[in-house]
BAPA-843240 format. One record per residue (C-alpha): residue number from 0; y, z, x. Coordinates in steps of 0.001 Angstrom, whole numbers. Each point is the difference from the previous one (the first is absolute). Example, Ala and Ser with C-alpha at 12.3 -4.5 7.8 and 13.67 -1.06 7.14 Angstrom:
num:0&Y:-4500&Z:7800&X:12300
num:1&Y:3440&Z:-660&X:1370
***
This chain:
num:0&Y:14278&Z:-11391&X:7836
num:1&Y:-1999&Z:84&X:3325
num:2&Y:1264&Z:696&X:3622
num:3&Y:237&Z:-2613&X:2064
num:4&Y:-3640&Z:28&X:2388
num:5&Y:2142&Z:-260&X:3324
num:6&Y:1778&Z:3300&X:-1103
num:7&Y:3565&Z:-1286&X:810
num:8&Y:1656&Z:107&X:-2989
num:9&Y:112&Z:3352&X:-1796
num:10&Y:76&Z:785&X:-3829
num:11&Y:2978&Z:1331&X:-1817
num:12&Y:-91&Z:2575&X:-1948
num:13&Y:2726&Z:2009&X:-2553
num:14&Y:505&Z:3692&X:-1366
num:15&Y:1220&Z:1072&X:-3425
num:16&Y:3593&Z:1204&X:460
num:17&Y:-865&Z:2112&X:-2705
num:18&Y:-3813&Z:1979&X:3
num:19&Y:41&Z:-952&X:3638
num:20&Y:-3756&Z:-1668&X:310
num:21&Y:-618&Z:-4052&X:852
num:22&Y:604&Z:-2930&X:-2479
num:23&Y:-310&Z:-3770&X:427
num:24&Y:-2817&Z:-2225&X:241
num:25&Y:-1524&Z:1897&X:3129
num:26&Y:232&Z:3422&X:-1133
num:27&Y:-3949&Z:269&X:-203
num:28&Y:-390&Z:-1645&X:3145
num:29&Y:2421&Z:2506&X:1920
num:30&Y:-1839&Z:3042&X:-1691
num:31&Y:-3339&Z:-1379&X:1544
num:32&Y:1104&Z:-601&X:2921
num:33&Y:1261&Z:3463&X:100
num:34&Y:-3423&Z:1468&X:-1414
num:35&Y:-2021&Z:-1717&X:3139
num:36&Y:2318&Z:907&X:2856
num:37&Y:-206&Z:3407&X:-1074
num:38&Y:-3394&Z:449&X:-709
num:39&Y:-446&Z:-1617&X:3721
num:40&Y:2799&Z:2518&X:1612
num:41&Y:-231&Z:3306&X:-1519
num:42&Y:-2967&Z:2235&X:513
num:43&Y:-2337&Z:2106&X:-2339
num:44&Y:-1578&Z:2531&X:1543
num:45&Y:2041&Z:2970&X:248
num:46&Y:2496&Z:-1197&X:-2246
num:47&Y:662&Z:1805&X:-3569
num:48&Y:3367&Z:-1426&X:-693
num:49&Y:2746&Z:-2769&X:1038
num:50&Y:1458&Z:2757&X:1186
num:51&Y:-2550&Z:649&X:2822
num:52&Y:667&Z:-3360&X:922
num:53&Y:1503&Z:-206&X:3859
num:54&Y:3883&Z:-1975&X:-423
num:55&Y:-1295&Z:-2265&X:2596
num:56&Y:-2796&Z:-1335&X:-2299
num:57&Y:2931&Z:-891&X:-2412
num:58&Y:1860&Z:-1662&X:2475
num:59&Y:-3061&Z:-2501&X:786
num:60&Y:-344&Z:-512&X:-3660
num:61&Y:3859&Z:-1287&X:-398
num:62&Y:-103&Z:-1715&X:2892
num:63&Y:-3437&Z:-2219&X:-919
num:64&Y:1783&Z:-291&X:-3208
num:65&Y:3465&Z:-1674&X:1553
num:66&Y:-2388&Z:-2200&X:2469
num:67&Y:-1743&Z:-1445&X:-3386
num:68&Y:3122&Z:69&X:-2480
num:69&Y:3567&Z:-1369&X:198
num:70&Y:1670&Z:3661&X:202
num:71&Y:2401&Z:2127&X:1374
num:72&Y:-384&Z:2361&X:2161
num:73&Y:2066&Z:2620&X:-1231
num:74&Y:-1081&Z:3583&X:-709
num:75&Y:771&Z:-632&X:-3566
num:76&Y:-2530&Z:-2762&X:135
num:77&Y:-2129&Z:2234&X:1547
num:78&Y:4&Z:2093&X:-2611
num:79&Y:-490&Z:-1853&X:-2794
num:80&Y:-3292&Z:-1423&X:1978
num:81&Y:-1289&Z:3747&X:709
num:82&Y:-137&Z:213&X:-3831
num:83&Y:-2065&Z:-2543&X:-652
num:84&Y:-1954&Z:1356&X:2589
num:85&Y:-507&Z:3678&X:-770
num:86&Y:-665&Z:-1387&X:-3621
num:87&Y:-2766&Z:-2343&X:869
num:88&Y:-1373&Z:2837&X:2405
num:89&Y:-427&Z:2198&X:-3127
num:90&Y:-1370&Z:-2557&X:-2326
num:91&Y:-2868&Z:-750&X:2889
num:92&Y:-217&Z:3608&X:265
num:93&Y:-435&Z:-172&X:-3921
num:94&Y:-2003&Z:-2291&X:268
num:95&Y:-2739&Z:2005&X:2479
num:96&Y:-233&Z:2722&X:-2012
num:97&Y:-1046&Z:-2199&X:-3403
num:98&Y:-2512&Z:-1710&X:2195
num:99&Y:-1106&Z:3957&X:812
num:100&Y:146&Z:825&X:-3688
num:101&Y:-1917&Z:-2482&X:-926
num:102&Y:-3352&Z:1167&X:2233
num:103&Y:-1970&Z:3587&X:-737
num:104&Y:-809&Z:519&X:3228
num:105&Y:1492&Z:60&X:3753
num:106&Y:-3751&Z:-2149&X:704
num:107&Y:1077&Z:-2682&X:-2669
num:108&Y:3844&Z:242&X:1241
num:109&Y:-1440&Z:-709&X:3698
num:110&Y:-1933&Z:-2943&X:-1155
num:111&Y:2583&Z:-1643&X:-1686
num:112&Y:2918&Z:-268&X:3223
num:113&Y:3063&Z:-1410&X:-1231
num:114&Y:558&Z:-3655&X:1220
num:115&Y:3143&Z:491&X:2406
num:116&Y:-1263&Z:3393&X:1338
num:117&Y:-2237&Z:1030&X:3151
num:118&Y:-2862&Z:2461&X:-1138
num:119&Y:1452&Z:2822&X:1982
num:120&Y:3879&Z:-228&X:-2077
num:121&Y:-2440&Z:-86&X:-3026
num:122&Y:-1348&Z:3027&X:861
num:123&Y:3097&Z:1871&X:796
num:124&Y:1488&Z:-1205&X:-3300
num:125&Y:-2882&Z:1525&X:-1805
num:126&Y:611&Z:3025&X:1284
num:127&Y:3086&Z:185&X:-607
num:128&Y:-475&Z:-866&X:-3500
num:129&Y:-2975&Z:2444&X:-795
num:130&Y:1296&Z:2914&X:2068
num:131&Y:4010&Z:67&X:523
num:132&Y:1921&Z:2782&X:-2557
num:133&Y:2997&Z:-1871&X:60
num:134&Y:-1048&Z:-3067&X:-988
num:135&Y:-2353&Z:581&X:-3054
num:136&Y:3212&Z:2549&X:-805
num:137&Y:2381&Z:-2824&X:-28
num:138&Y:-2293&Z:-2723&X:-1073
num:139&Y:-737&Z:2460&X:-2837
num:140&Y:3678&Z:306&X:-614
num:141&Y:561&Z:-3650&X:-97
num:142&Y:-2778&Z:-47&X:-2572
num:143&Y:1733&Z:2433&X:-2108
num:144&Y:3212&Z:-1371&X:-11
num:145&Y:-1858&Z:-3881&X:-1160
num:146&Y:-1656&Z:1945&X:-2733
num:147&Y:3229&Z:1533&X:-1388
num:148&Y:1784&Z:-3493&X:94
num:149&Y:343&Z:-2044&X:-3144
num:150&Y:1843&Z:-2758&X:464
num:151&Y:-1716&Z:-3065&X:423
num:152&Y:1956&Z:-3684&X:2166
num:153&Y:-1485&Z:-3612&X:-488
num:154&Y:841&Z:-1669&X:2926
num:155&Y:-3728&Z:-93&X:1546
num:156&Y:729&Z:-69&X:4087
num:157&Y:3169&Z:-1080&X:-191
num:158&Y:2339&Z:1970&X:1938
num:159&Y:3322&Z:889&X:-1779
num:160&Y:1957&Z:-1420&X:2592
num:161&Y:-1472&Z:-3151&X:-633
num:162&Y:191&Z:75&X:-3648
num:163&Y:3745&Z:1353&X:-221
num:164&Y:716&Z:-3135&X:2600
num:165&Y:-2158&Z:-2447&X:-2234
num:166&Y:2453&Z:987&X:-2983
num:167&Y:3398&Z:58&X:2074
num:168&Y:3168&Z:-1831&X:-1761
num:169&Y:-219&Z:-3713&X:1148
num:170&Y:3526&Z:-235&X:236
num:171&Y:1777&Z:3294&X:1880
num:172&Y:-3835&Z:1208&X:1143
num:173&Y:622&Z:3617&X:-1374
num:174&Y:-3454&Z:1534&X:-902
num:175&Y:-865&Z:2096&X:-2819
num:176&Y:1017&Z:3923&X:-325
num:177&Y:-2620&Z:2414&X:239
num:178&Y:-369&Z:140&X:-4121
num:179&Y:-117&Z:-3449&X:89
num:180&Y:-2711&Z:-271&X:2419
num:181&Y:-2038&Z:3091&X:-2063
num:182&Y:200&Z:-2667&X:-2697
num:183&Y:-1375&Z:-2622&X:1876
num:184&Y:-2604&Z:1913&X:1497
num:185&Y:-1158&Z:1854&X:-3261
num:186&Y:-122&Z:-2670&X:-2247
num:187&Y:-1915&Z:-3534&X:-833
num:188&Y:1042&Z:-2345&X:-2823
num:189&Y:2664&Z:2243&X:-874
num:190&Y:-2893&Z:3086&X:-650
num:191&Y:153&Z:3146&X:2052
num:192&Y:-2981&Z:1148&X:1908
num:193&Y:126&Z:3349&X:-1919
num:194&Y:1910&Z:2330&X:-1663
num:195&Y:1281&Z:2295&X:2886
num:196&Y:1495&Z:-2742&X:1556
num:197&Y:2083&Z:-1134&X:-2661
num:198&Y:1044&Z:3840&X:-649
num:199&Y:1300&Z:-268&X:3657
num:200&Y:1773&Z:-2897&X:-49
num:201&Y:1942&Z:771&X:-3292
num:202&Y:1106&Z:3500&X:1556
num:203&Y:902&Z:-1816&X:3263
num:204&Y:2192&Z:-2327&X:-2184
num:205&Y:1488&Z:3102&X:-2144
num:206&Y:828&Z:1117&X:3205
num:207&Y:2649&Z:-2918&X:995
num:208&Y:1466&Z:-563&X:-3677
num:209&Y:3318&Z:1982&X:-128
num:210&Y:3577&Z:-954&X:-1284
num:211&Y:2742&Z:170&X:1886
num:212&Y:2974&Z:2470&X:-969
num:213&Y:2798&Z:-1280&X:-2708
num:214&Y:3575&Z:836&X:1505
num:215&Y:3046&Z:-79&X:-2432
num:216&Y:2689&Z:-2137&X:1438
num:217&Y:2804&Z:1800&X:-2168
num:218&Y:1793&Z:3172&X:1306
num:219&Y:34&Z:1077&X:-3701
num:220&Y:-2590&Z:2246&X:-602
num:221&Y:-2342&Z:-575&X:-3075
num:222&Y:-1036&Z:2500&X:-2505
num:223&Y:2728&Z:2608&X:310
num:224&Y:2628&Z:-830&X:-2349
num:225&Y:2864&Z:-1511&X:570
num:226&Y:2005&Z:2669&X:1605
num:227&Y:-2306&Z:387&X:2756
num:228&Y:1943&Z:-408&X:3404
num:229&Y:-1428&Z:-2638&X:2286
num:230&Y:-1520&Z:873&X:3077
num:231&Y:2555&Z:194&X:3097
num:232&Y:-691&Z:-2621&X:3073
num:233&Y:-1477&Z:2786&X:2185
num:234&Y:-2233&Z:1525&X:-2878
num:235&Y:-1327&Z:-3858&X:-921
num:236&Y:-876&Z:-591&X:3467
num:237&Y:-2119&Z:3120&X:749
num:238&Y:-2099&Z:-586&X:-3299
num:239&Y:-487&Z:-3297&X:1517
num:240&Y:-1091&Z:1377&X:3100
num:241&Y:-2461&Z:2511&X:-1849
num:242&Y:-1501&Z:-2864&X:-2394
num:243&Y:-553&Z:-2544&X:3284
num:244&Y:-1828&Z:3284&X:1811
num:245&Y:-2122&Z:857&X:-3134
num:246&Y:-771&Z:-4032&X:-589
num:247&Y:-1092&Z:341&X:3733
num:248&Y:-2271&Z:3110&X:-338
num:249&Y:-1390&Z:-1626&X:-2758
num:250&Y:-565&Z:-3310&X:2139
num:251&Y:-1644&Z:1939&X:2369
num:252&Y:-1888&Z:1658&X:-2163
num:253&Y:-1105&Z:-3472&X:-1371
num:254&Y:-842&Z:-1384&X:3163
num:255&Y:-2161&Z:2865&X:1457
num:256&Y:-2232&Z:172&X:-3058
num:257&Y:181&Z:-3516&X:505
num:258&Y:-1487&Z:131&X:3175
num:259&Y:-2281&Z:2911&X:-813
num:260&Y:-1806&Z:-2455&X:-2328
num:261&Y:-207&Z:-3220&X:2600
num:262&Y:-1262&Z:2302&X:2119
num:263&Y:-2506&Z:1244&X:-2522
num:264&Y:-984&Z:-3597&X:-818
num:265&Y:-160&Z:-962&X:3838
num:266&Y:-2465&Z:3241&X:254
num:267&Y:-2332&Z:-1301&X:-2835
num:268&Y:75&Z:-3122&X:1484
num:269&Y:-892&Z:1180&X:3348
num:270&Y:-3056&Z:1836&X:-1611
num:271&Y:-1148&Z:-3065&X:-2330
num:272&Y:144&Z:-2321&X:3407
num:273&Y:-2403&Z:2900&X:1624
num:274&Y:-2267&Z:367&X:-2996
num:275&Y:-375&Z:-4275&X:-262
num:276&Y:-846&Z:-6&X:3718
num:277&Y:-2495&Z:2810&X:-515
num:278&Y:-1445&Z:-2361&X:-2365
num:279&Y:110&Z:-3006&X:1599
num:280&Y:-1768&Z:1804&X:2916
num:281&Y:-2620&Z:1701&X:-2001
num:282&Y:-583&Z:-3715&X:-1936
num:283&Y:-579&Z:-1289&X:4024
num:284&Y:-2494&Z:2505&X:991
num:285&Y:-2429&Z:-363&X:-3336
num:286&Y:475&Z:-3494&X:610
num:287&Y:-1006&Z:263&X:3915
num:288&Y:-3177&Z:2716&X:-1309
num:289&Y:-1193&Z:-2668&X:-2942
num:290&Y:344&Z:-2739&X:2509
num:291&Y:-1926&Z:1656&X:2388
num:292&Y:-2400&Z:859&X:-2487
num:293&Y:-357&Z:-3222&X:-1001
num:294&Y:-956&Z:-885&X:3640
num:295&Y:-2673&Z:2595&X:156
num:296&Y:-1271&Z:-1111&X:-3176
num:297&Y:94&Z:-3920&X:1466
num:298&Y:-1650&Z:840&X:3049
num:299&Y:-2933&Z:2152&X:-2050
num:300&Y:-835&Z:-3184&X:-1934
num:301&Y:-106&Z:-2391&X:2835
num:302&Y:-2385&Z:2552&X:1811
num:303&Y:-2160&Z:643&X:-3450
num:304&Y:114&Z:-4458&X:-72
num:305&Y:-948&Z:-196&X:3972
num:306&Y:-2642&Z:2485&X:-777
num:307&Y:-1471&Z:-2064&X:-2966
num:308&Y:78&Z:-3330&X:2054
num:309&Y:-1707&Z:1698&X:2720
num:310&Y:-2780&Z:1286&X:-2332
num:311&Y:-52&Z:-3061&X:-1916
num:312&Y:-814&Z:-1991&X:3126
num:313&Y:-2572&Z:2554&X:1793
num:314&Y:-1302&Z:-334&X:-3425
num:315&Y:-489&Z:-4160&X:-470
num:316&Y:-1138&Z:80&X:3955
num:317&Y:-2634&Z:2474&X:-605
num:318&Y:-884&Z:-2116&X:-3668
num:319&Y:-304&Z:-3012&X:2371
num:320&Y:-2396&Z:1839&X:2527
num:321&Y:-2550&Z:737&X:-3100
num:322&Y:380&Z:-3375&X:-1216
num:323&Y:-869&Z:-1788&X:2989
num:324&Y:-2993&Z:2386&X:803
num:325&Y:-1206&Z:-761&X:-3739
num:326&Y:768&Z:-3629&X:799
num:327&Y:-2290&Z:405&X:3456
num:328&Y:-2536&Z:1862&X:-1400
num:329&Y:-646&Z:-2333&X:-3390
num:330&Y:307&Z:-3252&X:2465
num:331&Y:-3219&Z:1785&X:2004
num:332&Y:-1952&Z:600&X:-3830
num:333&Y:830&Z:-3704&X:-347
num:334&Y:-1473&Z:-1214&X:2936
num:335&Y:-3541&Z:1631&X:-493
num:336&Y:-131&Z:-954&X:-3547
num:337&Y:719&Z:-3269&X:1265
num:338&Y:-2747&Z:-195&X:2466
num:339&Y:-2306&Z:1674&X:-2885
num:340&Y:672&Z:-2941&X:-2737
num:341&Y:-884&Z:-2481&X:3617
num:342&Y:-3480&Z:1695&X:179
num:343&Y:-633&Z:-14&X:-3644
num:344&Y:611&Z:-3558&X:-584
num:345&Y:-1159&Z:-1419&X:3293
num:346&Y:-3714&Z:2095&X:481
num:347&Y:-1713&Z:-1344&X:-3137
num:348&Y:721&Z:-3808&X:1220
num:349&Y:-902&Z:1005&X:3778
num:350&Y:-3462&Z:2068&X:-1510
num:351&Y:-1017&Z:-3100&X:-2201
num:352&Y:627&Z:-2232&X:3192
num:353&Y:-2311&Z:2049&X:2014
num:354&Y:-2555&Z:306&X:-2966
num:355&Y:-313&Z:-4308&X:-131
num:356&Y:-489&Z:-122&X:3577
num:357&Y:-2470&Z:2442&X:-170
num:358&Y:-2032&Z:-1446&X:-1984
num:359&Y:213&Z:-3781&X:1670
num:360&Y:-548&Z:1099&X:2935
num:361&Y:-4047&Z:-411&X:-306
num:362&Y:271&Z:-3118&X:-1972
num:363&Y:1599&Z:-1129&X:2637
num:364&Y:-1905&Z:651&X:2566
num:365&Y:-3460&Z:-1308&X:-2380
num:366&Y:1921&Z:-3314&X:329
num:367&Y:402&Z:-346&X:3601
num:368&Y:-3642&Z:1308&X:788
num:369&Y:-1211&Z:-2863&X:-2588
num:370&Y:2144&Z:-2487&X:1512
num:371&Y:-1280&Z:665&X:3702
num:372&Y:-3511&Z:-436&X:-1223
***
């Protein structure tokens, strides 16, 4: 779905009441948008984290973001758009340092600029790459903790969001529970992606299954005899009172190792989404370096094939030359052979002329003298 070209109708776009990130048709399209009004607002040099970031930067994001999309402006809305935003920022900032990874040398790093950077921000980032303590000590921490996880999802780029909206109940519109949505997320064709994950799923669910406590309805108690006194009123009531606090404790106790594990699965899942972008990034820069090899290469044959035309022609023209001098030079032997064979054949003829005359010429004369006389 496009925006309109005029600009005067604006997209809608919905958040999971649940994980809190966008859903619906134009989720993608809300995410990008977010991804190039950022890149265009915040700045690079001089910044390590989103933290550096001045709040009025922020407030020019949201407020691009509200001209564009049908929100409100609300600072919960804010919020949620800041998010997006400081998560983008570190996936691009991900994404820089594969692209630095993936080159030896600061002379190779400076002769490969990212696209949507000036030369100078290029610079500074690989600086700050090569040279800054804190971040190799945290990128080397993040590295650490994606070595040490074991888990493995199947959703591709999928956000969760997305995928626990996709498989919402049709009918009341209530999304899946956290195990649920380790299922979904874990699995394909009913097969888990590995082990570990199916070791934490069926501790999560160990986690919820409890029965609740049996009460007796009689007053008469059980398993003393019969000449056991019942309990008085008072006495019955503060064993109920002690049974509904212990039941309570233990609900307690249920929930927060409950929520210990969500948040243990939300954790993993937080790392797995870093690790796949780390990928994904790393995938886009050996792309951009083969594709950019593949130009060099390109541009190496057509020189080597302009070079081979050129020499191919300076070769035929100076082929041509000799050839026409050979030409010139046997039409000249031509011509004097010809006027050779002329002299041959024509001076015997021309001598033998001159001989018969010769030799009338005094009988010839004889004759007139005789006929004057």
């Amino acid at each position: 779905m496009k925006r309109f070209a005029n600009g005067s109708v604006k997209l809608d776009i919905s958040f999971s009441e649940t994980l809190g990130g966008t859903v619906g048709m134009n989720n993608r399209s809300f995410k990008d948008d977010v991804v190039v009004i950022m890149k265009r607002k915040l700045p690079l040099i001089g910044v390590r984290r989103w933290s550096d970031i001045h709040p009025s930067v922020h407030g020019l994001i949201v407020a691009d973001m509200i001209d564009r999309w049908n929100l409100e402006d609300t600072p919960g809305m804010e919020e949620k758009v800041l998010k997006i935003a400081m998560e983008r920022y570190r996936g691009w900032q991900a994404t820089l340092s594969s692209t630095y990874k993936a080159y030896k040398t600061d002379e190779a790093r400076l002769a490969n600029v990212p696209e949507d950077l000036q030369l100078e921000e290029w610079e500074w980032m690989i600086d700050y790459f090569g040279n800054d303590a804190k971040f190799q000590e945290r990128s080397q921490k993040n590295s650490d903790n994606r070595k040490k996880q074991k888990t493995k999802h199947r959703v591709g780029s999928k956000s969760y969001s997305q995928l626990s909206f996709e498989k919402r109940d049709v009918e009341t519109g209530e999304e899946p529970d956290c195990i649920a949505l380790w299922e979904l997320t874990h699995t394909k064709n009913g097969t888990w992606s590995n082990k570990e994950s199916q070791d934490v799923y069926d501790k999560a669910r160990e986690a919820t299954t409890y029965k609740d406590t049996l009460l007796c309805k009689s007053s008469q108690p059980r398993g003393y005899g019969y000449m056991a006194k019942p309990k008085t009123g008072s006495e019955r009531f503060r064993m109920q009172i002690e049974e509904q606090a212990r039941a309570t404790a233990k609900t307690q106790q249920q929930n927060s190792e409950l929520s210990q594990q969500v948040n243990g699965l939300q954790d993993q899942l937080e790392v797995e989404r870093a690790d796949m972008q780390e990928r994904l990034n790393l995938e886009r820069a050996e792309r951009e370096q083969l594709e950019e090899r593949l130009h060099l290469e390109r541009a190496e044959r057509e020189r080597l094939l302009e070079e081979e035309r050129r020499s191919r022609l300076e070769f035929e023209k100076a082929m041509m030359t000799k050839f026409n001098q050979q030409m010139a030079k046997l039409s000249q032997q031509m011509r004097s052979q010809q006027q050779k064979v002329i002299i041959v054949i024509c001076l015997p003829p021309l001598i033998q002329t001159f001989k018969t005359l010769f030799y009338k010429a005094p009988v010839l004369v004889g004759i007139q003298e005789q006929g004057q006389l």
